[in-house]
C-alpha positions in Angstrom: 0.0 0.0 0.0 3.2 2.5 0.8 3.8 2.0 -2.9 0.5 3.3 -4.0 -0.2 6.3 -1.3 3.5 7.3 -2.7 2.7 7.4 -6.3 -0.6 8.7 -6.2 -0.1 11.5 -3.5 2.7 12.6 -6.2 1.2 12.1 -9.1 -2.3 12.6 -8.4 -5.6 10.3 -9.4 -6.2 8.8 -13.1 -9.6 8.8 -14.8 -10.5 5.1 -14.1 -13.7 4.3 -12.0 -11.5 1.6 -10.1 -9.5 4.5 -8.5 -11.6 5.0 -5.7 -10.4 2.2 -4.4 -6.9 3.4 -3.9 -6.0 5.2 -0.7 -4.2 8.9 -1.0 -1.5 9.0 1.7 -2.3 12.1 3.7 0.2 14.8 4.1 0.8 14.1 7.1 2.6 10.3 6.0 4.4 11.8 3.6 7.1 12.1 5.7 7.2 8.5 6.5 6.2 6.9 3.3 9.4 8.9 1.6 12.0 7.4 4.5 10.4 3.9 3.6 11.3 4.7 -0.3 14.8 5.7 0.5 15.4 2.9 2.9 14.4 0.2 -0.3 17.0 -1.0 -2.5 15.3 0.1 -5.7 17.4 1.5 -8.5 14.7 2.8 -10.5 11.4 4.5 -9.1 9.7 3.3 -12.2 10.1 1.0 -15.1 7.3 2.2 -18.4 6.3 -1.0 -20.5 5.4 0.5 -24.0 5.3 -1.1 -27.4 7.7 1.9 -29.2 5.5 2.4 -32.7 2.6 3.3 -31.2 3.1 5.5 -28.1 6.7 6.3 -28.1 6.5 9.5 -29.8 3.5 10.5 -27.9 2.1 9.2 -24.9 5.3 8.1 -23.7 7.4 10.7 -24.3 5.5 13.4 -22.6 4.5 10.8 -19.2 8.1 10.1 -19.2 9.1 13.5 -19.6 6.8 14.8 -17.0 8.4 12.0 -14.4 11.8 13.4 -14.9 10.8 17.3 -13.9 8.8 15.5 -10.9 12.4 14.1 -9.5 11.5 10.5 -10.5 14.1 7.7 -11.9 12.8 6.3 -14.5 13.8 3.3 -16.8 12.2 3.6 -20.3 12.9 1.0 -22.3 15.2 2.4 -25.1 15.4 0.1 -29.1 18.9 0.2 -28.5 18.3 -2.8 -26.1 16.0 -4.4 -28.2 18.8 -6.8 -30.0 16.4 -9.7 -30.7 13.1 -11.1 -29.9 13.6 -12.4 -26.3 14.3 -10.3 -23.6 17.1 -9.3 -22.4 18.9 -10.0 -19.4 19.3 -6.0 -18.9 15.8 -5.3 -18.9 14.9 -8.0 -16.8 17.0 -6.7 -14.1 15.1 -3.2 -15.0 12.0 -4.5 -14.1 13.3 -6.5 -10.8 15.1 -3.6 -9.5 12.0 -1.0 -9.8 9.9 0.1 -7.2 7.1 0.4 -9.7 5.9 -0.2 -13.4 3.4 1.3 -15.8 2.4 -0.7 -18.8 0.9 1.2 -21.7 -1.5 -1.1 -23.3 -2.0 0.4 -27.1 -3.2 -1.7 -29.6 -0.4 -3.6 -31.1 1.5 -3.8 -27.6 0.3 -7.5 -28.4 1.5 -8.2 -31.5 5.1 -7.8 -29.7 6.7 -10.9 -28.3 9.2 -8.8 -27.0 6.6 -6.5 -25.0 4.4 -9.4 -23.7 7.7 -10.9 -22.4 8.4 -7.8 -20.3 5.0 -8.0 -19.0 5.3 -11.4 -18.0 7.9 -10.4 -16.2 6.5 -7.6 -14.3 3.8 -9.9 -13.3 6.3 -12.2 -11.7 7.7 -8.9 -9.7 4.3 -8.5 -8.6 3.3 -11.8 -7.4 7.0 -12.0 -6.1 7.8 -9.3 -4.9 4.7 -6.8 -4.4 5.4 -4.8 -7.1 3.0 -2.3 -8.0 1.6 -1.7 -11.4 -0.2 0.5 -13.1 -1.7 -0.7 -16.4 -2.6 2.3 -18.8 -4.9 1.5 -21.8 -4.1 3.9 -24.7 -7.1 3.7 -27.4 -7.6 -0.3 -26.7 -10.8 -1.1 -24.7 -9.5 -2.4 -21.3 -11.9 -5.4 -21.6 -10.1 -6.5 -24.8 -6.7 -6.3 -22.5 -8.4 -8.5 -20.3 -9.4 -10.9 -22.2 -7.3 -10.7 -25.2 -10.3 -10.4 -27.8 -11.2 -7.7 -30.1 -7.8 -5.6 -30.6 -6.3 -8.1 -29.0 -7.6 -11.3 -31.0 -5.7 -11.9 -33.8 -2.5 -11.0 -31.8 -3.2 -13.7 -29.5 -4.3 -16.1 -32.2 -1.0 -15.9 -34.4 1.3 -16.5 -31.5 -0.5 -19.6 -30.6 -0.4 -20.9 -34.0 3.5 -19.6 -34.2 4.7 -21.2 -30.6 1.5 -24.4 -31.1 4.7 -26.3 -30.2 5.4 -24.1 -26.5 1.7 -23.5 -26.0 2.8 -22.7 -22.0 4.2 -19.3 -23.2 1.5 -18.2 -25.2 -0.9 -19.2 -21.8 1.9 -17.6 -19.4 1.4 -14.2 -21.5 -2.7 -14.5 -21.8 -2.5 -14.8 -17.5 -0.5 -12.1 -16.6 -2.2 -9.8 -19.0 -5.4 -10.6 -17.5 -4.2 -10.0 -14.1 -2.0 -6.7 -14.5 -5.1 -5.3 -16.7 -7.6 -5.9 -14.2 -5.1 -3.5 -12.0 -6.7 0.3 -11.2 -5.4 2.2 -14.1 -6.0 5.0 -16.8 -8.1 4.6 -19.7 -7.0 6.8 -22.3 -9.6 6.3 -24.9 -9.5 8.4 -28.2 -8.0 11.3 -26.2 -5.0 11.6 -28.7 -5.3 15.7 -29.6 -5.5 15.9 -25.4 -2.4 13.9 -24.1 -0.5 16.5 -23.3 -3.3 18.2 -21.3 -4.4 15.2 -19.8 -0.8 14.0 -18.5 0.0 17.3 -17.2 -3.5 17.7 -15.2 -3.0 13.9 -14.0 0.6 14.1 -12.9 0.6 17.5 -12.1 -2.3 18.9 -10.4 
């Protein structure tokens, strides 16, 4: 909980109904929440899962721009790293030493083998380690996240036909994508023209 009431008194509430679940830390914890960051052996404060064509020049940029000038550490995955179609062993160790992770869900952040591997492995932080995540859905309905239908569909159908031989990866990705997305989160339907307004008010404000 420490890792929620410290992003969110920061960064302020998202737009999704299922935020009124999450507690605010009052001002009055701040004090000890921040002494509990400092005393964890992160080396990141957060770690942004993004499939690069579709959100890097946009969304991405401007949340990961707008985490710098808030004093936050961020590890944004860079294509540099992106050698071949596993993981790497630099980017896992991203993910394992962040205190927190936000995965942009756009809609061909499924067709990436590379992306639903780094998800995988944020879910295994989470159920591991408590890492908390924040899924945000960027013009994809959160339901087809969920349950990997409509945008989702035919993404999830071609990697079971291409790995019908590993059929344990495809099911590992389908899980943790239908855990981390039924996370509170943002849902940033069709609000393209307003990202920048949007970010700023959410992080900001």
């Amino acid at each position: 909980m420490k890792n929620v009431s410290w992003f969110w008194t920061r960064f302020g509430r998202g737009s999704s109904s299922n935020f009124s679940t999450v507690s605010i830390a009052s001002s009055s914890s701040n004090d000890s929440v921040d002494s509990s960051i400092q005393n964890q052996n992160y080396r990141y404060d957060v770690f942004i899962s993004f499939r690069g064509p579709d959100t890097r020049n946009t969304f991405v940029d401007h949340l990961y721009a707008h985490l710098l000038r808030k004093g936050i550490f961020v590890f944004k995955d860079d294509e540099k790293l992106q050698k071949g179609e596993s993981i790497s062993a630099q980017l896992l160790q991203a993910i394992q030493d962040s205190r927190l992770s936000i995965i942009v869900f756009s809609k061909q952040y499924a067709s990436s083998t590379w992306c639903l591997d780094e998800m995988a492995a944020i879910a295994d932080c989470k159920q591991q380690s408590n890492q908390t995540v924040f899924p945000v859905f960027y013009d994809v309905d959160p339901s087809h996240v969920r349950h990997q239908n409509g945008a989702y569909e035919v993404a999830f159908v071609s990697h079971r036909s291409r790995f019908r031989e590993d059929p344990d990866k495809v099911d590992r990705w389908a899980r943790a994508m239908t855990d981390l997305a039924n996370s509170a989160g943002w849902d940033v339907m069709n609000k393209y023209v307003l990202n920048y307004i949007y970010i700023y008010y959410s992080l900001c404000c």
